[in-house]
N, C-alpha and C positions, 0 to 999 in steps of 0.2 A: 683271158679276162672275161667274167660273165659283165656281159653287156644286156640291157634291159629297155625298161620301159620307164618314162619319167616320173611313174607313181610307185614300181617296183623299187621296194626300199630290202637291203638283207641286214641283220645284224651280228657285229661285232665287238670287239673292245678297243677301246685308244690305242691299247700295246699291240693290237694285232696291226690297227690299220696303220699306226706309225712304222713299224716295221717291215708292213707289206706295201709302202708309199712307194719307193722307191720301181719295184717290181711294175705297182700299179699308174705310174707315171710313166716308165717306160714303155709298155706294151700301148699307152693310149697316144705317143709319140709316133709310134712309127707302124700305128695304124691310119688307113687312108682315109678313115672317116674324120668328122667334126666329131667329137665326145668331150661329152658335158660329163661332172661328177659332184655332186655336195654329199660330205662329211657333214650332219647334225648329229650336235652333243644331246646330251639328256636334257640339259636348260633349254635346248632349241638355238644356242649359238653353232655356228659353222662354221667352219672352213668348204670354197669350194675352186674345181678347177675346169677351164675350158683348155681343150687339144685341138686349135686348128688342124687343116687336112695336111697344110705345109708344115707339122712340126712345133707352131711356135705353141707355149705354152703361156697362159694367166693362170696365176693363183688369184685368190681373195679371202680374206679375214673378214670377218661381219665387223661394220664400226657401229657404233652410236647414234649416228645418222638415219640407220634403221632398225636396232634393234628392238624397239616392240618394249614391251614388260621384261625380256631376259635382264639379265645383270649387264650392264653397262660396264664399258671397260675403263680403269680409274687412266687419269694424266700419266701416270706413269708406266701403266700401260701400253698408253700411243705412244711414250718416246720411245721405249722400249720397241716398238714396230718401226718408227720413223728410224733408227739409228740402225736397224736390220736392214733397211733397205726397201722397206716397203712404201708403194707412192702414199700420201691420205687421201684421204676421201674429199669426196665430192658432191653436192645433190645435183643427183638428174643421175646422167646413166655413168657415173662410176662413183659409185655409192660406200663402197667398202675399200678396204686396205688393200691395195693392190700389188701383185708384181710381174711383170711381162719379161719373157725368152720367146726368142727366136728359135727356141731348138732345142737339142740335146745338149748343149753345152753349158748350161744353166739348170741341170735337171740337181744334179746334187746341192746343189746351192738353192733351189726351191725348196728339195725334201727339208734339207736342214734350218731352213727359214719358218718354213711351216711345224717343224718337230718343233723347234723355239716357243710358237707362239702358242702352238696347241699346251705344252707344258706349262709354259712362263706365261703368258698373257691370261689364257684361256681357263690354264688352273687344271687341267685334265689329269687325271691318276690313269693308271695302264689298265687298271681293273671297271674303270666306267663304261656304258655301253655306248656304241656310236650307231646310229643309221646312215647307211652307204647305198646310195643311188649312182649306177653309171649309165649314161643313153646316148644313142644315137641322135646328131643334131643334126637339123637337112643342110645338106652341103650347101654353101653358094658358090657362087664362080671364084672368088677371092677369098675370103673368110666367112666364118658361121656367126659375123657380129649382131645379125636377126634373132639366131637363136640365142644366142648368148644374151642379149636383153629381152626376150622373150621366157627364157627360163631362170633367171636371176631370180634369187630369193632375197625379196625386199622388206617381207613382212614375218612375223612370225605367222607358223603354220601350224595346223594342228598333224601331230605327230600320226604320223602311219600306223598300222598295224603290218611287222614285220611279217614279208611271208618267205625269209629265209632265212640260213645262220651263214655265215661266213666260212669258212676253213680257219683254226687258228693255226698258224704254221711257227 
């Protein structure tokens, strides 16, 4: 897994990175760092993911809460997330759609949580580009919960200038 830097963004397509979720969720498992990861779409909506050192994994869906000028996700939308399984949102520090694992044992049930909302919620077609950041977050002694609200994407951003392409596999 190319692991980077938290401004190093590479580009893809929906269909690549939906398919290479699974791959890219497991290598960030059962590596012994904190790694941080956000999926932005072309609107600037995301999905993203923190890998504790121990394993456990958080997804998150951007909600409403912070989305900025992107499109807003409708009512039906959120039940469609809340009846998946995901926590709602929050203001302050859990802000977006959330879902926490302990482990490996919830990896395929995030991919598929996330493959849902990217398609269904999020509206994504396989042919859209995605921008794919993964980095290094400083270890703590217990979890990377510092970095993890330190590198949260709360606001929209102005979009990168890609300096790579992805593999499409």
């Amino acid at each position: 897994m190319n692991v980077g830097r938290y401004d190093e963004s590479r580009t893809s397509s929906v269909g690549s990175f939906i398919a290479n979720l699974p791959e890219m969720l497991g290598a960030m498992v059962v590596d012994p760092r904190c790694l941080v990861a956000v999926i932005e779409f072309e609107d600037v909506r995301y999905v993203q993911f923190w890998v504790e050192s121990d394993g456990a994994v958080i997804a998150e869906v951007i909600s409403n809460l912070n989305i900025g000028d992107a499109v807003a996700l409708r009512p039906e939308d959120e039940e469609r997330l809340r009846s998946a399984g995901w926590s709602e949102p929050t203001p302050g520090p859990k802000p977006n759609w959330r879902f926490e694992s302990d482990g490996r044992g919830d990896l395929v049930r995030i991919v598929s949580m996330v493959r849902d909302a990217v398609y269904d919620v999020l509206r994504e077609r396989d042919s859209n580009p995605v921008s794919v950041r993964v980095w290094e977050g400083r270890h703590q002694p217990t979890r990377c919960g510092n970095v993890r609200d330190g590198s949260r994407v709360h606001e929209r951003e102005p979009r990168h200038q890609s300096e790579g392409v992805l593999d499409e596999r």
